[in-house]
C-alpha positions in Angstrom: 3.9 -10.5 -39.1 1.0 -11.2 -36.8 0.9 -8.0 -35.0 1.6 -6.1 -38.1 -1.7 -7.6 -39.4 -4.0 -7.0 -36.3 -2.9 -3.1 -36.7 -3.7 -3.3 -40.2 -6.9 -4.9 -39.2 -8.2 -2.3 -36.2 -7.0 0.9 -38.2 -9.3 -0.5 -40.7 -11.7 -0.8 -38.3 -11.2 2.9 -37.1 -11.8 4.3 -40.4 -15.1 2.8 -40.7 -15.9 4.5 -37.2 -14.6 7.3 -38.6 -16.6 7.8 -41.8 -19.7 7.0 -39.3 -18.9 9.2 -37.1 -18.1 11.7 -39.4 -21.6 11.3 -41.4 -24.0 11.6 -38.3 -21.8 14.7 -37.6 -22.8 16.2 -41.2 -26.6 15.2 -40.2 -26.6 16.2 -36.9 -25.6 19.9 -38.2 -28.5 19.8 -41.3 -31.2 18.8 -38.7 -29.1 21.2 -36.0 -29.7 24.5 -38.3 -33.9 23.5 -39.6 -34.7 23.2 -36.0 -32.9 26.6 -34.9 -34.5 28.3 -37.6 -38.0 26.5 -36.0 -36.6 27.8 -32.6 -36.1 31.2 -33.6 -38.8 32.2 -35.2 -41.2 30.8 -32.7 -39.3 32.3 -29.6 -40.0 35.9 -31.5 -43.5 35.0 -31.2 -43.7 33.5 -27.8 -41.8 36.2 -26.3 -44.5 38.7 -27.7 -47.3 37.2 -26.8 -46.0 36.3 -23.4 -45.6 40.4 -23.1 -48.7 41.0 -23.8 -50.6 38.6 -21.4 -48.0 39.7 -18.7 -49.3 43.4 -19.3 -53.0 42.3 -19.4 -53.0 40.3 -16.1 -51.1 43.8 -14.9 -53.9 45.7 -15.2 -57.1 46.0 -13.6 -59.8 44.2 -15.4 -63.2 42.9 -14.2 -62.8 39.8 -16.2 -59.8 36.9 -15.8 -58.5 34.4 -17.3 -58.2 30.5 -15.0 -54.9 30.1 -16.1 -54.1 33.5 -14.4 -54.8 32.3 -11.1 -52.9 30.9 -8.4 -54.5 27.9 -7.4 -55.1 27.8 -3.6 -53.4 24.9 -3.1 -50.5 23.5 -5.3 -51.2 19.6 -3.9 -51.4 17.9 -7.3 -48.1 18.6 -9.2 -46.9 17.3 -12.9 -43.8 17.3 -14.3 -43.0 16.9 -18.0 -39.8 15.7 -18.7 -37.9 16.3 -22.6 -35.4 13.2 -23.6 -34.2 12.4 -26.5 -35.4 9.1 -28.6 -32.1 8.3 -29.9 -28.3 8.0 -28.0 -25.4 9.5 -28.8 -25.4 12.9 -28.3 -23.3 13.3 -25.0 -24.1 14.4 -22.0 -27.3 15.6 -23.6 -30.2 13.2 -21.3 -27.9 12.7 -18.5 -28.1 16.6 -17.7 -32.2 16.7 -18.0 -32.4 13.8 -15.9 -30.3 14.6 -13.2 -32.2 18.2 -12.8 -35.8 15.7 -13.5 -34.7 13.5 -10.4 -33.8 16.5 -8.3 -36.9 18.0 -8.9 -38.6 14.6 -7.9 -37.2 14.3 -5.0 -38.2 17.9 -4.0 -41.8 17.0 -4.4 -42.0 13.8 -2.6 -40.7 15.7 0.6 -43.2 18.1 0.0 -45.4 15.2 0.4 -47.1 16.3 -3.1 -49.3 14.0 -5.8 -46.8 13.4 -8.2 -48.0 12.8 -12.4 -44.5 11.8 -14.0 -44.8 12.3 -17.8 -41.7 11.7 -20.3 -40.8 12.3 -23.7 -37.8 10.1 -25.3 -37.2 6.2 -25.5 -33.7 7.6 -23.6 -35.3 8.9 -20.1 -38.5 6.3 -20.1 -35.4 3.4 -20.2 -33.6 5.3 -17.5 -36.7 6.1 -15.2 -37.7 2.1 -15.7 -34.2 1.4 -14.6 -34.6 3.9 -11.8 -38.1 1.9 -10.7 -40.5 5.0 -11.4 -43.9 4.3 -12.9 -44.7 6.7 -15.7 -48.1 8.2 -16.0 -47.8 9.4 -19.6 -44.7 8.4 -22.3 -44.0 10.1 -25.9 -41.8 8.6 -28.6 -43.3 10.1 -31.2 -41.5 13.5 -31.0 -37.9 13.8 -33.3 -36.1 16.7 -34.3 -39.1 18.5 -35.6 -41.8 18.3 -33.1 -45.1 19.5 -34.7 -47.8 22.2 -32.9 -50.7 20.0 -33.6 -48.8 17.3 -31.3 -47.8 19.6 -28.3 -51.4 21.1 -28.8 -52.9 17.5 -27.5 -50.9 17.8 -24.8 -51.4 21.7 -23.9 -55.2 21.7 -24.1 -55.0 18.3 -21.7 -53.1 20.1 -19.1 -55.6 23.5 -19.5 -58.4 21.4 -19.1 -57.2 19.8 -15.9 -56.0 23.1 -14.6 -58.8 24.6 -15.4 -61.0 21.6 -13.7 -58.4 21.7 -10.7 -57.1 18.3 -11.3 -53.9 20.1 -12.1 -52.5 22.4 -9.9 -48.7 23.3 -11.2 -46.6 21.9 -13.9 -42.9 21.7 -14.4 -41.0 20.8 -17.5 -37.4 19.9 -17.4 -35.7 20.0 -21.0 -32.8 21.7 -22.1 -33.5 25.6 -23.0 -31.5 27.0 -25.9 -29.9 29.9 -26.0 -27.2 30.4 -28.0 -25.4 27.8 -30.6 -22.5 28.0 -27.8 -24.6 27.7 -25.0 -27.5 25.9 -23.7 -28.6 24.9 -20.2 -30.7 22.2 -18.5 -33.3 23.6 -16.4 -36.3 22.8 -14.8 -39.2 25.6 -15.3 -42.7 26.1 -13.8 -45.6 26.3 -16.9 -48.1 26.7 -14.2 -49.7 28.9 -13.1 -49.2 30.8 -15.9 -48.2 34.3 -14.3 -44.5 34.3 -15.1 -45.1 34.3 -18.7 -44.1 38.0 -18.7 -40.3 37.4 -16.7 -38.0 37.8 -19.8 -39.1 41.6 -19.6 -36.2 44.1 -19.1 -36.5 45.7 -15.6 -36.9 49.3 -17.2 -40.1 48.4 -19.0 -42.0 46.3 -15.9 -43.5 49.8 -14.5 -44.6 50.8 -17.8 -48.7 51.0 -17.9 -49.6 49.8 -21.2 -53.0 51.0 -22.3 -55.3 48.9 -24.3 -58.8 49.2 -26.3 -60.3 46.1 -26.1 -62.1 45.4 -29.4 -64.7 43.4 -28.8 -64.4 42.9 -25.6 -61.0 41.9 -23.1 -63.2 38.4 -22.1 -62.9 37.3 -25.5 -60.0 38.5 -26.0 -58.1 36.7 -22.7 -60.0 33.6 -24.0 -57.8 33.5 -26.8 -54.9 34.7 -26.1 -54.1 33.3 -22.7 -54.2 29.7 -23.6 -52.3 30.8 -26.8 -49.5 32.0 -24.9 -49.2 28.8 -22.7 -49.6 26.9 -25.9 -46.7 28.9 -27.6 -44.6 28.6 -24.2 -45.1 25.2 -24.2 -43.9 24.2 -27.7 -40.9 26.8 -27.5 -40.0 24.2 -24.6 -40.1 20.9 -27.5 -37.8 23.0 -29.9 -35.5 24.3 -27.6 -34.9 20.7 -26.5 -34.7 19.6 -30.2 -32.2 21.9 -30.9 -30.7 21.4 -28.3 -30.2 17.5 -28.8 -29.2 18.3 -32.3 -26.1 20.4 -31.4 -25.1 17.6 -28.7 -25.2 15.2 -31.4 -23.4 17.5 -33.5 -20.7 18.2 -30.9 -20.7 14.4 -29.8 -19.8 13.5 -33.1 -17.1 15.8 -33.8 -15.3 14.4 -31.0 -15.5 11.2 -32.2 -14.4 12.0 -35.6 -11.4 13.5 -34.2 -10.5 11.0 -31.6 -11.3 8.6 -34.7 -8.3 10.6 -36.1 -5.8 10.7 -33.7 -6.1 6.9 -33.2 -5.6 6.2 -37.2 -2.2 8.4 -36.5 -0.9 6.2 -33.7 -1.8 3.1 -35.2 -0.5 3.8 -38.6 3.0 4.8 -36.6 2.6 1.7 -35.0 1.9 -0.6 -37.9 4.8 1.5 -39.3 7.4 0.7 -36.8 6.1 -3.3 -36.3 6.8 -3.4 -40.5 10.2 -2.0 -39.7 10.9 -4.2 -37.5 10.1 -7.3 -39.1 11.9 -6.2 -42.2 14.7 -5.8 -39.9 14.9 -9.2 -38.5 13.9 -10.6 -42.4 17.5 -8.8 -43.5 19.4 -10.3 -40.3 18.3 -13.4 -41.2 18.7 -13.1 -44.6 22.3 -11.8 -43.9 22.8 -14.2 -41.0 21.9 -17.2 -43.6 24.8 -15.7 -45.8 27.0 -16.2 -43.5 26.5 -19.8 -42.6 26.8 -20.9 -46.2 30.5 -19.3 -46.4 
């Protein structure tokens, strides 16, 4: 009866995981589909504006933009790294911060000066654990990361470009793509001249002609720090997206391991019953048989 009643007592337990693991699940796909409608309607607009930009620093104009120059030197590198604040969402941090330490170690034997910033209670614990000092930490970013936050940041890293304190920054976060697919990478923010790589290979000799109205100076004042602004936040929702479809996947998982567990221990408990109400009837019947 004993180990009929510690089954009874862990599949109990398993369905409690289960209707856990099957809630966060149902969340994980509400927040999953608000931040890829965010995603996707901003990456329309980032790809745009990165196009034009790309086509302006193409053509031959008396006035640029700082943020369109190569620095002469690239000594003084940062590098962003996206995390998520909460667990449970697979293999989700692990990915960014094995691409994050990779690209660490390529700067330090490029003998470079090194800013470490990161966003997420999940990589600040692991870098601590890995002995890094941070320069800059975020925990104030969830699932819907807001432009007026990333704008602090953006304008801080144009204004040490600019100023040359800040010679190239790299952000590693996980890019989304498709629901199906998405991919850790590590990509270069600055200098700002990639902006236009997306382009289809037929279009990049196309001259594009534009009237500057009222003038390109003003114009490129605006629009050039826009685009990295826009670039930049595409980055924070393609990595909350992101997170919310590990979470989502993560989850399922559970639920269905949760599942096949409850199956094998209800055969269990139902062979353990059997068998004690097998050996209740042998005695019963062997009890019988001593009284005649």
């Amino acid at each position: 009866m004993a180990k009929a009643r510690a089954i009874v007592k862990r599949l109990k337990a398993v369905k409690n995981i289960r209707k856990i693991t099957r809630t966060m699940e149902l969340i994980a796909t509400a927040r999953f589909k608000k931040a890829m409608d965010r995603a996707s309607e901003a990456a329309a607009y980032t790809q745009k504006i990165s196009e034009i930009v790309a086509d302006l620093s193409a053509t031959d104009l008396d006035f640029s933009h700082p943020l369109l120059e190569t620095p002469a030197s690239d000594e003084n590198s940062t590098l962003l790294v996206l995390t998520s604040n909460r667990g449970l969402c697979g293999g989700y941090n692990a990915s960014v911060m094995r691409n994050a330490n990779s690209r660490l170690k390529e700067l330090r034997e490029e003998d470079k000066n090194i800013t470490l910033e990161v966003s997420g209670k999940r990589g600040i614990a692991l870098l601590k654990f890995q002995g890094e000092s941070m320069d800059e930490q975020f925990t104030n970013f969830e699932d819907q990361p807001g432009f007026d936050e990333v704008d602090v940041i953006a304008k801080r890293y144009i204004e040490e470009y600019e100023s040359g304190k800040l010679n190239r920054l790299d952000i590693a976060y996980t890019r989304f793509e498709t629901v199906s697919r998405q991919s850790a990478v590590v990509e270069t923010l600055l200098p700002i001249g990639s902006l236009g790589g997306d382009e289809k290979d037929g279009d990049a000799d196309k001259a594009v002609d534009y009237e500057f109205l009222p003038s390109a100076a003003e114009i490129l004042e605006e629009i050039v720090p826009a685009a990295f602004k826009a670039r930049l936040f595409k980055c924070f929702l393609d990595a909350a997206v992101s997170e919310q479809i590990a979470r989502m996947v993560a989850m399922k998982g559970a639920t269905e391991n949760a599942g096949d567990m409850i199956s094998t221990l209800s055969m269990q408990y139902n062979r353990a019953r059997q068998t004690q109400i097998t050996s209740e009837l042998s005695e019963i019947i062997g009890g019988v048989a001593a009284l005649e």
